[in-house]
C-alpha positions in Angstrom: 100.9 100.0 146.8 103.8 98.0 146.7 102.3 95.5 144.0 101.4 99.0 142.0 104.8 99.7 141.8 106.0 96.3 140.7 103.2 96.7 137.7 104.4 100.2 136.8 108.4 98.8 136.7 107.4 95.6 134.9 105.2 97.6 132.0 108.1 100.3 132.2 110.8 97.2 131.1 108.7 95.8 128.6 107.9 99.8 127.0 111.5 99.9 126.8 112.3 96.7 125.2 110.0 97.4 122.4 111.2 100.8 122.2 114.9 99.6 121.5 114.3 96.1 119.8 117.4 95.3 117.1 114.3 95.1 114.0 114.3 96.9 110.9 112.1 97.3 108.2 113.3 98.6 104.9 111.6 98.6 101.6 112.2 97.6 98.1 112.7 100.1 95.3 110.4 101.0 92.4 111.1 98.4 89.7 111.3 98.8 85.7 110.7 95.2 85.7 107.4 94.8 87.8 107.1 98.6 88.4 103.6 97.8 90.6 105.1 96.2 92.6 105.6 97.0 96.1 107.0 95.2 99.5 109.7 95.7 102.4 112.2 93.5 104.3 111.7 93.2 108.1 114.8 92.0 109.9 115.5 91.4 113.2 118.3 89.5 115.9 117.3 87.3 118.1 119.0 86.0 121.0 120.8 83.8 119.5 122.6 86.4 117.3 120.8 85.0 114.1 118.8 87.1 111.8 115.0 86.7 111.4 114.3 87.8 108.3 110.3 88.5 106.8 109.8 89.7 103.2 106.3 91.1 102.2 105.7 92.1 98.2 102.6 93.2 96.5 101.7 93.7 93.0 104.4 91.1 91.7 103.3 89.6 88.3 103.5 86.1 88.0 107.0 85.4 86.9 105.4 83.3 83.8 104.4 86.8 82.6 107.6 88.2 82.8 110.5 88.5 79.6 112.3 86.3 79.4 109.4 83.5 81.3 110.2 82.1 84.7 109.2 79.9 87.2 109.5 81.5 90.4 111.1 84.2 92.3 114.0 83.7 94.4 115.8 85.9 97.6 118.8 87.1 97.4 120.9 88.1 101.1 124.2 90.3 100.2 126.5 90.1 103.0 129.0 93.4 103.6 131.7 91.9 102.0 129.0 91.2 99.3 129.1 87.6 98.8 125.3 86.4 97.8 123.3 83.9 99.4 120.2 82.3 98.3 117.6 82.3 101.3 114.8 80.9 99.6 111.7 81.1 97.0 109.3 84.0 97.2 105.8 81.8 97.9 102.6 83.1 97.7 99.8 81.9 99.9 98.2 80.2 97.0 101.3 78.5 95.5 100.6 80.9 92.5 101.1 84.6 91.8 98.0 84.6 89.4 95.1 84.8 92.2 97.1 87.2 95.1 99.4 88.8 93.4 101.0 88.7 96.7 104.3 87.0 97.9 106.4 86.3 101.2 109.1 84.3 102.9 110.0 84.1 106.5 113.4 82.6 107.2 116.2 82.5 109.9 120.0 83.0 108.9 123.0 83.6 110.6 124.4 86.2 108.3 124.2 89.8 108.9 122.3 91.2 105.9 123.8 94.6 103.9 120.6 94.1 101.7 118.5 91.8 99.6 117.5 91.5 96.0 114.6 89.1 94.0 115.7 87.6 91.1 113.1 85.6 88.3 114.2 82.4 88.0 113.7 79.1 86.7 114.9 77.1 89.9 115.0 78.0 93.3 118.1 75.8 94.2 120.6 78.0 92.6 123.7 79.0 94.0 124.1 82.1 91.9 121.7 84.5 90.7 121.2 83.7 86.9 117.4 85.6 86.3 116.2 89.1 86.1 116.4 91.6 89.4 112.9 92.2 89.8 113.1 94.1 93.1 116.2 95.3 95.4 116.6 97.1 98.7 120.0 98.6 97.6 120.2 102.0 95.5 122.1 102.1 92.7 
């Protein structure tokens, strides 16, 4: 009996740390740009008060497709005070957009996100956003 209730409490805990886990999931806005396209932004704190950060899109054309042509897609993170920072190239599991259509990045940053934009682009080591907004989390 006593081992019962030592299960029941332990799968109690873990019910309730799932229930309140700090993750959110928000989605990107119909585009003009790539209007097919679809996807959402999972974020979550971990321990160490960083943000894990997981971007899913669907339907994006291949930036070589789009006007003006571009390379590749880059993330955008906009901080409250809304300073930008470049977290890194949209990837698709093939390398290229033309089989999958699909894209993704997972990162890790220590800056609390207010939301995130894709830009096309023709470098993904910009400091700036230069390209297109192809997909944003924020309304206008």
């Amino acid at each position: 009996m006593k081992n019962l209730k030592s299960v029941i409490l332990l799968l109690s805990i873990c019910f309730v740390c799932t229930l309140f886990s700090c993750s959110t999931t928000t989605k990107f806005l119909n585009s003009s740009v790539v209007p097919a396209a679809k996807g959402s932004v999972k974020v979550s704190k971990d321990d160490n008060n960083n943000y894990a950060v997981k971007i899913q899109v669907t339907n994006l054309a291949e930036p070589s497709r789009l006007q003006p042509k571009k390379k590749l897609y880059v993330v955008w993170l906009v901080l409250k005070n809304q300073i930008t920072k470049n977290i890194g190239q949209l990837r698709s599991s093939s390398g290229f957009f033309s089989s999958s259509l699909e894209g993704e990045l997972n990162t890790v940053t220590p800056f609390e996100p207010d939301y995130f934009f894709i830009t096309a682009e023709d470098s993904s080591d910009i400091q700036y956003p230069v390209g297109t907004v192809v997909l944003t989390t924020k309304p206008n």
